[in-house]
C-alpha positions as CSV (number, residue, x, y, z in Angstrom):
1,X,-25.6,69.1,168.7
2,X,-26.1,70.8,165.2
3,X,-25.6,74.3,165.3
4,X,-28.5,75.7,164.3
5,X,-30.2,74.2,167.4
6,X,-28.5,76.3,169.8
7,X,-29.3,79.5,171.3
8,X,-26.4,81.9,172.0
9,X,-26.1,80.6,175.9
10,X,-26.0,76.8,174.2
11,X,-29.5,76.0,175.1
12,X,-31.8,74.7,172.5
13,X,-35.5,75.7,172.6
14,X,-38.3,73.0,173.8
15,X,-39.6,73.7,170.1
16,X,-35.8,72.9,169.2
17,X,-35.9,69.7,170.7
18,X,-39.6,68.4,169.9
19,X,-38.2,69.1,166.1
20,X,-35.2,67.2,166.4
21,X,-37.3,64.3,168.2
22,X,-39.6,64.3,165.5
23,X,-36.7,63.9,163.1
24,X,-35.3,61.3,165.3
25,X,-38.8,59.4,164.3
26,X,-38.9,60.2,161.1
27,X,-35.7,58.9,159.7
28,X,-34.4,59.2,156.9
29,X,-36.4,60.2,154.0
30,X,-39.1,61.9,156.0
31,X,-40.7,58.0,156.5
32,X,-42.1,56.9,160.0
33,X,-39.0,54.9,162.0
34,X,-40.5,51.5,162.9
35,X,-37.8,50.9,165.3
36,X,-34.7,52.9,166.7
37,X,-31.4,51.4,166.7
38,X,-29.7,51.3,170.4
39,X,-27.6,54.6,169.4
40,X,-30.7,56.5,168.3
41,X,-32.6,55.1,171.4
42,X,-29.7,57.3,173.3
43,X,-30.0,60.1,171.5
44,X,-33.8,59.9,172.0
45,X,-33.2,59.6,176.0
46,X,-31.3,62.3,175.8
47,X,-33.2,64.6,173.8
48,X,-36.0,63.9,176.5
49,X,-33.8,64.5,179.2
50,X,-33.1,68.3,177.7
51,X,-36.2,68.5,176.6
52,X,-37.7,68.3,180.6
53,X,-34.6,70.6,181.7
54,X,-35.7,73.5,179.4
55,X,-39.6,73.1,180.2
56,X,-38.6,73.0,183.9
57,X,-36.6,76.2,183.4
58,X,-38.9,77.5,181.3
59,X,-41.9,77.0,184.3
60,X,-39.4,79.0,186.8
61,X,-38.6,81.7,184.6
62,X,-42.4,81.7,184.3
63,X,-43.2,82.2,188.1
């Protein structure tokens, strides 16, 4: 998890994580991936998995 992703309590922002899914995407050189390889396709999962966590705490905090 890079550094500058995380908030002081650890937890990265849903704006955090669409960014970093975007980069996932992108690849390098800021060009469209066509494909992920099977260790991006983790990270990806994962990043969605986080991503839901944060928007479901963000919907309690919210209520």
């Amino acid at each position: 998890m890079s550094p500058d992703l995380v908030t002081a309590d650890g937890v990265r922002s849903a704006a955090e994580l669409n960014q970093a899914i975007r980069e996932l995407w992108l690849g390098p050189g800021g060009h469209p991936a066509v494909q992920l390889d099977d260790e991006q396709r983790a990270t990806y999962w994962r990043l969605l998995a986080e991503l839901q966590q944060v928007e479901r705490r963000d919907v309690v905090e919210a209520a």
